[in-house]
N, C-alpha and C positions, 0 to 999 in steps of 0.2 A: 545675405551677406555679400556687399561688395567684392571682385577683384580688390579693387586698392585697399578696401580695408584687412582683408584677411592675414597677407604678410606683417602688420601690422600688430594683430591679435595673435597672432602666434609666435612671440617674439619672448617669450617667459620661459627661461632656464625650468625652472621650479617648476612652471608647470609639467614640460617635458620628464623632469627626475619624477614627480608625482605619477604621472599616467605611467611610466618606467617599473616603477615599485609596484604600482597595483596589479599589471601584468605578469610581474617578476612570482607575486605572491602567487595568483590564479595559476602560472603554469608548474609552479611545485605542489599548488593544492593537485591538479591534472596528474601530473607523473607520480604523484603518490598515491591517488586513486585508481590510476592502469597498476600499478604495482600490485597491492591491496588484492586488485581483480584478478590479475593473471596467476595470483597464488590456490585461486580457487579450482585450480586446474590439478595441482598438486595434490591438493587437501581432499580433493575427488579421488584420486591416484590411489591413493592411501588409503579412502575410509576413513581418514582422519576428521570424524565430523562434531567432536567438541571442539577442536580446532579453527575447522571453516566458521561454525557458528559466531565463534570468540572474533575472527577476522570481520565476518560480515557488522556482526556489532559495531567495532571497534572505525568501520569506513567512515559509520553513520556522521562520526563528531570530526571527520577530514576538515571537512568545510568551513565551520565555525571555527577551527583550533587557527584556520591559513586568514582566514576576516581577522581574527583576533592578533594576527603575528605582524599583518600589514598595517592595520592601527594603530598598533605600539608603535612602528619604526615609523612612520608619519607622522603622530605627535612626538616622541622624542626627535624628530630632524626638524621640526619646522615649528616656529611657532604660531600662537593663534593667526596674528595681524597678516603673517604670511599666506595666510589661507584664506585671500577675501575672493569676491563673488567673481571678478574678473579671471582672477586662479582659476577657479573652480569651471568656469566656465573653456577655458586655454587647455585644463586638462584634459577635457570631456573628447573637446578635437583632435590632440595628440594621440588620444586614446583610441580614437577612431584609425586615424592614419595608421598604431601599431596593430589594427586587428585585419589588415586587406590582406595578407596572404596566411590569415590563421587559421587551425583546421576547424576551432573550438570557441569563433566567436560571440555565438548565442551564450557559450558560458560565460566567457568571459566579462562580457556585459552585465550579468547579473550579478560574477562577481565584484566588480566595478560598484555596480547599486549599492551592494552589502556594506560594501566601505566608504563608501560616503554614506551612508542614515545612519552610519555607528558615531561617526564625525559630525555632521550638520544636525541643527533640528530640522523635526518637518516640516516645518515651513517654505523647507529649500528644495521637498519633492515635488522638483518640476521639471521638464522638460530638458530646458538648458544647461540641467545641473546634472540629470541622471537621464539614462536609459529608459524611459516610460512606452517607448517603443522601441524594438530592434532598429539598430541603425546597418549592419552590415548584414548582405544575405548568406545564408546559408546552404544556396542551392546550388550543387553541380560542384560539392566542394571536393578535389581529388585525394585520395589517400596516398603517402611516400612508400607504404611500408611493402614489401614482397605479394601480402596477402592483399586482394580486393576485398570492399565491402560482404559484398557475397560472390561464389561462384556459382558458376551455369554448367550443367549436365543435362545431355541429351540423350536421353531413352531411345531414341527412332534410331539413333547411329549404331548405340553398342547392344541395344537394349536396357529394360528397366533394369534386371537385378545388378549387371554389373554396373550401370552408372550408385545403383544405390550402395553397392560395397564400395566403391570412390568416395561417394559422399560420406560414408561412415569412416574409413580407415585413413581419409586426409586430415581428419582432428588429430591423429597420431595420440589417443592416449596410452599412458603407459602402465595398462592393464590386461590382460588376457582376457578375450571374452569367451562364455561358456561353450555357444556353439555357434558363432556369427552366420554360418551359410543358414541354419536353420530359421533364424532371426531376419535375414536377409529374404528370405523367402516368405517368411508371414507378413512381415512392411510391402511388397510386392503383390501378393494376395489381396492385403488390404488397398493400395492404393490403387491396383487394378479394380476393384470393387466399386470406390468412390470417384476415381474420378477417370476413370474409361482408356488410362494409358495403354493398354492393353492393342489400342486401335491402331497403334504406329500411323498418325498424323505427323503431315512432315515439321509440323510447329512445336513439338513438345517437346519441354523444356524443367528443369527442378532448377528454380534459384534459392538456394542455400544460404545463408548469413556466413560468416567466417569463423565467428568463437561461436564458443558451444556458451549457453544460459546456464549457469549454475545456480541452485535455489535449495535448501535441508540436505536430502541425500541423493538428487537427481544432477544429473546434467540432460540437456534438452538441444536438440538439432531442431531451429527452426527455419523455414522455408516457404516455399509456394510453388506448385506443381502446374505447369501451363498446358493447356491441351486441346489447340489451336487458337480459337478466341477465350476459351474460359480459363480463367485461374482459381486455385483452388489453395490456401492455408493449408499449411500439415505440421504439424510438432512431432518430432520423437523422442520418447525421453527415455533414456541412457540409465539403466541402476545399478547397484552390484547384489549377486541374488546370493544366498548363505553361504554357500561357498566362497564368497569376496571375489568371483570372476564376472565381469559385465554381460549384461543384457540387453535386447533391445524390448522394451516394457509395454510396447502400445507404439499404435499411431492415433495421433487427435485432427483427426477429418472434418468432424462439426464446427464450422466456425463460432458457435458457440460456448464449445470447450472450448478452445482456442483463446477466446475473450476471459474467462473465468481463469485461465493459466497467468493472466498477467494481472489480477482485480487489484483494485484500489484495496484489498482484504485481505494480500498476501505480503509477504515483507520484499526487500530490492534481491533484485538476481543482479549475481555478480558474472559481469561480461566484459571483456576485453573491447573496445572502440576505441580508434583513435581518431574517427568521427562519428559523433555519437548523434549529427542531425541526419547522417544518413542511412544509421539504423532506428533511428525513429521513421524515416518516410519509409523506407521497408515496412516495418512494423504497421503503418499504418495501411500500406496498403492491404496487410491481411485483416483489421479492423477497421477499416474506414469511419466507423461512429465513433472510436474511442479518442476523446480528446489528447491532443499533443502534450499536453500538462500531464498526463495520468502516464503516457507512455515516457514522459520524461522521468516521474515518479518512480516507475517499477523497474528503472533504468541502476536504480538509484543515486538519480540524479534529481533530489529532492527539491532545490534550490530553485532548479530551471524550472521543474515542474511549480513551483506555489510564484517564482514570476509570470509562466504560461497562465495558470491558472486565475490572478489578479489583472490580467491585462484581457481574457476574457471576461470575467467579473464585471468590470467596468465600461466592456464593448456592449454586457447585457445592458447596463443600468441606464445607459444614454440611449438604447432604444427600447426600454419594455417603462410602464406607468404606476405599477400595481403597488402596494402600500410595504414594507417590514409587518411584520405582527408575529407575534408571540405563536408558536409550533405547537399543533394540535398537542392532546396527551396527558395523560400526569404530569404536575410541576415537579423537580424536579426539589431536594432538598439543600446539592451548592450547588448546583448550575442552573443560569438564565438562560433558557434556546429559543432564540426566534429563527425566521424564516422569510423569504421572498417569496411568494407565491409558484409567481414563473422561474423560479431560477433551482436545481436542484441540487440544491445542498443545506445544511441548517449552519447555523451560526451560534456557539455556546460563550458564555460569559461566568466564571466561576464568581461567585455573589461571595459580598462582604463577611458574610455571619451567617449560619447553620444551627437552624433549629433541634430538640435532641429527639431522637439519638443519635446525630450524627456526632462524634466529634474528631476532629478534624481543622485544615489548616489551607489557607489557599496553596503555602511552598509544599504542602505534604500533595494535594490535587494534582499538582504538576510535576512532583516525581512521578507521580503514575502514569503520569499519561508518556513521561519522558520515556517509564520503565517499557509500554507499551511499542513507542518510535522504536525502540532499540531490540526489542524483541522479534521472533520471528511468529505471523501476526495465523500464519497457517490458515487460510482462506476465512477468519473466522472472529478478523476483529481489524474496525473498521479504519482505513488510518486517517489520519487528521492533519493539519496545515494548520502552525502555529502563526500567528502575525498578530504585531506590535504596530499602534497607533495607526487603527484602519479609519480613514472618515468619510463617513456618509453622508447624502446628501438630507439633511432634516426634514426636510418637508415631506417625503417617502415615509416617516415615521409615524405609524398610527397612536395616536394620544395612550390607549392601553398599556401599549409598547413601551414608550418614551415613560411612562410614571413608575413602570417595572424597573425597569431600568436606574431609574434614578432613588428607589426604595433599596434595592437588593444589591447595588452594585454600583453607589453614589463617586468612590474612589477611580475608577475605569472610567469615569463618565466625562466629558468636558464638551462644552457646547460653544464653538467657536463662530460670529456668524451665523451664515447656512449650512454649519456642517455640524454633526456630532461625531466627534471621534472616542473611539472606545480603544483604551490604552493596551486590551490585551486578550485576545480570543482565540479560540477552535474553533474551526471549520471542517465539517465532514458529511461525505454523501449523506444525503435524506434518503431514509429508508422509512416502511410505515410500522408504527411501535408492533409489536409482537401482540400485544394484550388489545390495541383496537382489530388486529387484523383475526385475533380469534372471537374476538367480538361478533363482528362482522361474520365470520363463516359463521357463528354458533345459531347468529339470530334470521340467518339467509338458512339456515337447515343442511350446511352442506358440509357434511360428516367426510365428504373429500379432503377437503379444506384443512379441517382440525386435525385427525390426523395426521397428513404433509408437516405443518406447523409444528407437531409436537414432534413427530419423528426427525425434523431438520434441529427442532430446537435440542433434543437426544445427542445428534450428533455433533453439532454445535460445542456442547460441552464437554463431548468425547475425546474432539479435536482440541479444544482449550488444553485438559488435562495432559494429553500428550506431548505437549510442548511447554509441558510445568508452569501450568496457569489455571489456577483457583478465582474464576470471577468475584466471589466474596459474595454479591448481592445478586441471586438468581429470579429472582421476580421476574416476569413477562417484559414487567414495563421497558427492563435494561436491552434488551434486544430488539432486532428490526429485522423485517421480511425486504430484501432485494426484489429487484424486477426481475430478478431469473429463480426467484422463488425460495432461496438461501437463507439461512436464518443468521443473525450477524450479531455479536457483541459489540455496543459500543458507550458503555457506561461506566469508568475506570476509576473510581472514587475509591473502591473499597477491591479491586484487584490486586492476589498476593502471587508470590512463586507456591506453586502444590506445595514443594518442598518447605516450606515453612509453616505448613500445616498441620495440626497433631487431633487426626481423623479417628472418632471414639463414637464405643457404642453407648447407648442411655443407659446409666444404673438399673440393677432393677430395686426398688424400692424395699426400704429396708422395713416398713408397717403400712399400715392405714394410713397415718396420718401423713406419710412421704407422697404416698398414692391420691391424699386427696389437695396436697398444699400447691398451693395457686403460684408459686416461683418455684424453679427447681432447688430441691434440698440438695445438690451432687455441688460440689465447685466446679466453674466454668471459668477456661484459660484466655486470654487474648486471642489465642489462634486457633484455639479448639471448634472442632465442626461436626455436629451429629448429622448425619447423611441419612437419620431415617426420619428427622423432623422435613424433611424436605415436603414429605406429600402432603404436609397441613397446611403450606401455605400454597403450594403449586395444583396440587392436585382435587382440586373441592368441586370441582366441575364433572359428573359422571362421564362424560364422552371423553374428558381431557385426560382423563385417571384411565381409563380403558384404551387408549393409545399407546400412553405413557406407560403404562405395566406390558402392553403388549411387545414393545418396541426395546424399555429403558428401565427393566426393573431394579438391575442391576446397581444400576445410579443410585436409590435408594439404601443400599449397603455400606458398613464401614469397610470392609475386606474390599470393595472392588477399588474402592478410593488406596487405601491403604497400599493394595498390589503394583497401581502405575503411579505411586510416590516409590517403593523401595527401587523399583525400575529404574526409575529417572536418577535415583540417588546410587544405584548399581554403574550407571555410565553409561545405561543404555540410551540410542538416540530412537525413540520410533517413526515409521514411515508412516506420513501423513501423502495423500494421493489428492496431488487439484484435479485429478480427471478423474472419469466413474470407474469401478470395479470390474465391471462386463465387457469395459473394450482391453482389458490388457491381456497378454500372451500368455504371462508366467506366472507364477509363484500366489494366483488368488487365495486368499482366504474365505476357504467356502464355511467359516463361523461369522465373517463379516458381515454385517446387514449390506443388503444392495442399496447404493443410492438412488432414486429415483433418477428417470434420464427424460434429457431436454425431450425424447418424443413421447414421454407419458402424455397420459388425457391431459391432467390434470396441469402440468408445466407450458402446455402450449394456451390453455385460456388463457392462466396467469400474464405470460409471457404476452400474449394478445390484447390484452385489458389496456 
């Protein structure tokens, strides 16, 4: 673009009022979502945790409700003809000039996308018209407010314990803690353990983040402890122990707890930012491999994260060769899943028609998966990235693929040119199904193996249930083993609330002929669930049955089901722990089963493979 031309091009009232409103919208979606956040401080305060839950829920639909608010007020002011390519294009640059001194303009840009593809068809995402790359940087953006991004504490000057009772009593919560010096001295112990502060190097250094991470019923201090050339990730997570006075719970040293504290597996922690790219570079410098899309994610900053995420997608596609094709596995009954070879994650397509016994509805598939976004996912169910009219490049499409496709899912389908665009899909980490990966150990002999798998698959569902969630269909096939060796729900077709479930034992048979009849003679409810037919379809494997009773027999009872339904419907919220049992300070449950830890044998091959 010329000098002369550009005074020129930028000479559109409208378009100035357009770029105006869409910023106007994104900075009340922003100060609603800081809002939202900073109540989570409160709702910690209190123990008030059917509350925070009700809030964290409740952030998820911020986004959509503020796209949907600037839409409306842009078609009603302007009509069609007003809105041609010239417009659109005079906005895009207006839009740019209002974002050079914003704190939030990675958001904003994205929100910008949202509302133009609700307005234009796709044929207008391009470049000139949308944000397809950031245009303004992000880097070295300053904060206004009192508090920096994070602060800096120096062990060498005052010593460790007292810089770490600084670090702990400048969140200023507004709770008692049971015995902080006590607390403050085991966080000191352990950090002297892990990472050598203990040496008084004159470089050491705790950089701290500002807000505290709130996530169920923890608040979490995260940071990175320097000690001279090396840095080191640390979390502390904050609880309140029965008495309702605060804790300090653990420190998370392993930067691979660390990683599994923020998983694509858990739902958004609510945090205060009022730059939120440079608590993501933070963040990442404690995860280096975790992409920026996923830390925008768990930010719950969902939006940013599935633009991050599309815009590497597409970085893949123009340099990797390898064909789409349909995802190892059982087929599924409504969903289509293929896959990229090199690229990891799968791609699901919910299909037209469902053979029985499914029955079922595509708008019924997508409350669930809706029910699931909105839910708190507890390390334990995988989350997903919805998108509308993705297109691919055709020729990438193996013939197998493309006939599936066009048999199961003919409606989604459209084949424009060289592209095939699919009207409407999930996207979610690739993980390897549960049922091939016991396979595999069963037919490799390695009795390691099976056990891990059935004991994560145990607790898997332990944790589901705790957070009032009945998978519905437990078969192997619906779950997937992570690279950190996790066992993961992510087949939501037939997932209900516990609480809607009416958990009953089998009749016992009123003669012979009840005892020999091929259908059950009892009536069977919609929501009715015998928890002792479980082991006939799960259990037929001798090795898999000899874990499973070892570990999970309990699962097999109406009473164990029945007792964390009256719970949940009591009001009680239970604690779910994203970190193991063995590193924490206080209040263990020694009836808890231990989880296995990242230095077992068996989690480092895994993890190695």
């Amino acid at each position: 673009m010329t000098q002369a031309t550009f005074p020129k091009l930028l000479s559109s009232q409208i378009a100035f009022d357009i770029a105006r409103t869409i910023l106007d919208g994104f900075d009340r979606h922003y100060t609603l979502f800081r809002q939202a956040s900073k109540t989570a401080k409160t709702y910690f305060e209190r123990a008030d945790w059917m509350t925070a839950q009700h809030a964290a829920r409740t952030r998820i639909d911020f986004y959509d409700k503020r796209v949907q608010e600037c839409v409306r007020a842009l078609e009603d002011e302007y009509a069609p003809e007003d809105l041609d390519d010239d417009t659109w294009r005079e906005t895009k640059l207006h839009y740019i000039g209002l974002l050079t001194d914003h704190k939030r303009p990675e958001l904003a840009e994205s929100f910008f996308n949202s509302v133009c593809c609700h307005i234009l068809h796709r044929s207008y995402y391009r470049n000139d018209f949308i944000f397809v790359r950031p245009a303004v940087s992000t880097e070295y953006i300053e904060t206004d407010e009192p508090a920096p991004t994070y602060r800096v504490y120096y062990p060498a000057a005052d010593g460790l314990r007292f810089a770490l009772r600084r670090m702990v009593t400048n969140f200023q919560l507004d709770s008692p803690y049971a015995n902080l010096d006590r607390d403050i001295a085991l966080v000191e112990a352990r950090m002297a353990e892990h990472f050598g502060l203990h040496e008084r190097e004159p470089n050491q250094q705790l950089h701290v983040l500002s807000s505290l991470f709130f996530r169920n019923k923890a608040a979490y201090i995260v940071g990175r402890a320097i000690n001279g050339a090396r840095e080191h990730p640390f979390v502390v997570p904050i609880l309140h122990d029965r008495a309702g006075r605060l804790v300090l719970d653990a420190v998370l040293t392993d930067p691979e707890q660390v990683v599994l504290l923020f998983s694509f597996t858990r739902a958004y922690f609510m945090v205060d930012m009022e730059v939120p790219s440079a608590f993501v570079q933070f963040l990442r410098s404690l995860m280096p491999k975790k992409p920026r899309s996923e830390i925008y994610t768990v930010l719950g900053l969902q939006k940013q994260g599935k633009t991050l995420f599309y815009r590497d997608f597409l970085q893949h596609l123009q340099h990797s060769s390898d064909s789409f094709r349909s995802a190892p596995g059982i087929r599924g009954l409504v969903m289509l899943v293929f896959e990229l070879p090199s690229f990891p994650y799968v791609f699901k397509v919910i299909k037209d028609f469902y053979p029985a016994p499914k029955e079922t509805t595509r708008a019924r598939i997508k409350e669930k998966y809706l029910l699931v976004k909105h839910h708190d996912r507890v390390g334990r169910m995988a989350d997903t990235l919805e998108y509308s009219d993705v297109a691919f490049p055709l020729s990438r499409f193996d013939e197998e693929l493309l006939a599936e496709l066009r048999r199961f899912a003919p409606s989604l389908v459209e084949i424009e040119g060289d592209r095939i665009i699919i009207k409407h899909l999930y996207i979610e980490r690739r993980m390897v199904p549960l049922n091939i990966f016991l396979d595999d150990a069963q037919r490799s002999g390695n009795d390691e193996r099976v056990e891990h798998a059935i004991f994560e698959y145990g607790n898997a569902i332990r944790d589901l249930v705790a957070a009032n969630i009945f998978p519905g269909d437990m078969l192997y096939k619906n779950f997937g083993v992570t690279r950190h060796g996790r066992v993961v729900f992510y087949d939501y077709d037939e997932i209900e609330y516990l609480t809607d479930c009416n958990f009953r034992d089998i009749p016992q048979p009123r003669n012979e002929e009840d005892e020999m009849a091929a259908e059950p003679w009892y009536p069977i409810g919609k929501h009715d669930v015998f928890p002792e037919q479980f082991a006939r379809f799960l259990l037929g494997h001798p090795k898999i049955r000899a874990a499973f009773m070892k570990h999970h027999a309990a699962l097999l009872t109406r009473v164990w089901w029945q007792s964390h339904k009256d719970r949940i419907l009591a009001g009680e919220v239970e604690d779910i722990f994203p970190y193991p049992q063995h590193i924490r300070f206080h209040h263990t449950d020694p009836s808890s089963p231990a989880l296995p830890t990242p230095q077992s044998h068996y989690l480092e091959t895994l993890h190695n493979e």
